[in-house]
C-alpha positions as CSV (number, residue, x, y, z in Angstrom):
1,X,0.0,0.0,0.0
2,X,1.4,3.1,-1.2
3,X,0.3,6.0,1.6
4,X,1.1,9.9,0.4
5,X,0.5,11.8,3.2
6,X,3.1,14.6,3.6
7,X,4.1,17.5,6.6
8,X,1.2,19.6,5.8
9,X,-1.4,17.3,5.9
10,X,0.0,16.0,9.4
11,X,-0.3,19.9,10.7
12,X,-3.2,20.1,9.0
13,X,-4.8,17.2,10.8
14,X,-2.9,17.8,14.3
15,X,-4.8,21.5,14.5
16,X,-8.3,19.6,13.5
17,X,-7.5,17.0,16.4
18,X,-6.6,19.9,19.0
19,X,-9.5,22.3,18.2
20,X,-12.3,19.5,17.4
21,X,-13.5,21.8,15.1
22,X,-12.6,22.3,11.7
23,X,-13.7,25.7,11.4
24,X,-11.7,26.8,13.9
25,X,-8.9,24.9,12.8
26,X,-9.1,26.6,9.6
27,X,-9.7,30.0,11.1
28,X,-6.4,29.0,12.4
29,X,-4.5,27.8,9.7
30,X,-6.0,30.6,7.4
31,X,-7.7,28.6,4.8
32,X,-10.8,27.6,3.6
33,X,-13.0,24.9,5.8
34,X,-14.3,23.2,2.7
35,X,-10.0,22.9,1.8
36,X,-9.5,21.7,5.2
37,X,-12.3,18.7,5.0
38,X,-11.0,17.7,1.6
39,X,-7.4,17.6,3.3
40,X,-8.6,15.4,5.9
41,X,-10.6,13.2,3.9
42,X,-8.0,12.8,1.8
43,X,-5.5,11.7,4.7
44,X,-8.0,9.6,5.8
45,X,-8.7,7.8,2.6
46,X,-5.1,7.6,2.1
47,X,-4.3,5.8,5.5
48,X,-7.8,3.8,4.7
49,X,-9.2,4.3,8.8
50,X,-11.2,7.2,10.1
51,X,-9.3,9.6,12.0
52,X,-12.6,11.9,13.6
53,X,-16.2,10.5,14.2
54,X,-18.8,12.9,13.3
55,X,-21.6,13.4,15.3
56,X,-22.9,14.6,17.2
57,X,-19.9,16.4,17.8
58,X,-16.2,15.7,16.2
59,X,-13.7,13.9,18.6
60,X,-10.8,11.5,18.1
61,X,-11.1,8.0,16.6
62,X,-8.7,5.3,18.2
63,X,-6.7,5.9,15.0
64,X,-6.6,9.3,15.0
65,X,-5.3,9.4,18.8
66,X,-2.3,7.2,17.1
67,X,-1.7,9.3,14.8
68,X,-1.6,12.8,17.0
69,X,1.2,10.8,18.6
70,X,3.2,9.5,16.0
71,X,2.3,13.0,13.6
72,X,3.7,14.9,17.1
73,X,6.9,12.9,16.9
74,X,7.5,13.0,12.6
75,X,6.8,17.1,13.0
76,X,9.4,17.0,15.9
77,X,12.3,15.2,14.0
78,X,11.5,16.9,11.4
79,X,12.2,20.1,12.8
80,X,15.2,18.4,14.6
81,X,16.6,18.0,11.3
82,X,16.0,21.2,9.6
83,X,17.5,22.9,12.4
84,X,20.8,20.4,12.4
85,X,21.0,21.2,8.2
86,X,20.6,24.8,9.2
87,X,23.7,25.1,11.3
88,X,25.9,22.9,9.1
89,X,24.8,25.0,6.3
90,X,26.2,28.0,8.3
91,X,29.2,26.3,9.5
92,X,28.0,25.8,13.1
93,X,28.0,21.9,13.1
94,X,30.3,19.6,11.3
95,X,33.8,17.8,12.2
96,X,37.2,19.3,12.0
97,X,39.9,17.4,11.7
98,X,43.4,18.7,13.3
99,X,46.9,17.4,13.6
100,X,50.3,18.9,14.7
101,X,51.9,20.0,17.4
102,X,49.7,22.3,20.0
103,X,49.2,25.9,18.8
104,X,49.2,28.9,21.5
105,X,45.6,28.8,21.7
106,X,45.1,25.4,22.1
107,X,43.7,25.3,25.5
108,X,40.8,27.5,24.0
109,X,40.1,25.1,21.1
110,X,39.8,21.9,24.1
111,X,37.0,24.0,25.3
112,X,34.7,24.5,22.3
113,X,35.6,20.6,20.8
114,X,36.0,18.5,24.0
115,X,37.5,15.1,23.0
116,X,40.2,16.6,21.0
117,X,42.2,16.0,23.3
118,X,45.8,13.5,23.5
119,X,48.1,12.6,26.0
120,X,50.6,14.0,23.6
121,X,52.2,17.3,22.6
122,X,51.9,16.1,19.1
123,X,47.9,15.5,19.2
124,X,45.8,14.4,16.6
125,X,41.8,13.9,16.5
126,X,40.2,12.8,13.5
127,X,36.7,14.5,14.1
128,X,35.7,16.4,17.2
129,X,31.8,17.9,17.2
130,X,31.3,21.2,17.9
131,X,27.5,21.8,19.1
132,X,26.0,25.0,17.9
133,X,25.8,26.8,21.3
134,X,29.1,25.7,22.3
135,X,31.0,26.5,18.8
136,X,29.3,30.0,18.6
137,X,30.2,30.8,22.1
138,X,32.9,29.7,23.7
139,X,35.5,29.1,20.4
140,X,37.6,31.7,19.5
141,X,38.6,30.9,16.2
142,X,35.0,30.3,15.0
143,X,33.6,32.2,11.9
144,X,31.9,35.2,12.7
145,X,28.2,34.9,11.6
């Protein structure tokens, strides 16, 4: 079974399942409510369950409770991962590789890529992280931004 439901029908569906009300819901997402029931019909046909029942009032399925958890948790990675690609786009993330005998400022570079470090004066690490925060603020040498 081939299932095409994509990120905006998941936010689509997750304001539906916290408002229980699609007008509201598409008050909120500023679009249309007969756009809104075609979006969610269409997730539902795709997935083949029912994710709302309908009367008298709308409320949560079994299946639609799984997928507010499991859509909660894809929209969360997601956003994990564009924020990851966004700082190794701009240099904040990545692996540096060094070698050589300890420059002056060396004690400063152990700080902002911990694990760097060798018992050696000649030192070598193949990759050392460098978290966003940590690389922005406490490295001396990094790029300005």
């Amino acid at each position: 079974m081939d299932v095409f439901v994509n990120f905006q029908h998941l936010r689509y569906f997750l304001m539906v399942a916290e408002e229980l009300n699609i007008t509201r819901a598409a008050e909120r997402l500023y679009i249309s409510q007969q756009s809104l029931s075609a979006h969610i019909s269409n997730i539902e046909r795709e997935l083949e369950v029912k994710l709302f029942t309908r009367s008298p009032k709308l409320s949560l399925t079994y299946a639609g409770d799984l997928l507010v958890a499991t859509a909660t948790q894809i929209l969360e990675l997601h956003s994990q991962y564009l924020s990851k690609v966004g700082d190794i786009n701009k240099q904040y993330l990545g692996c540096c590789g060094w070698g050589g005998p300890p420059p002056a400022g060396w004690p400063s570079c152990l700080r902002c890529c911990p694990g760097s470090a060798q018992s050696s004066p000649w030192w070598s690490s193949l990759c050392s992280r460098a978290t966003p925060t940590s690389w922005r603020t406490s490295c001396p040498m990094a790029a300005p931004t």
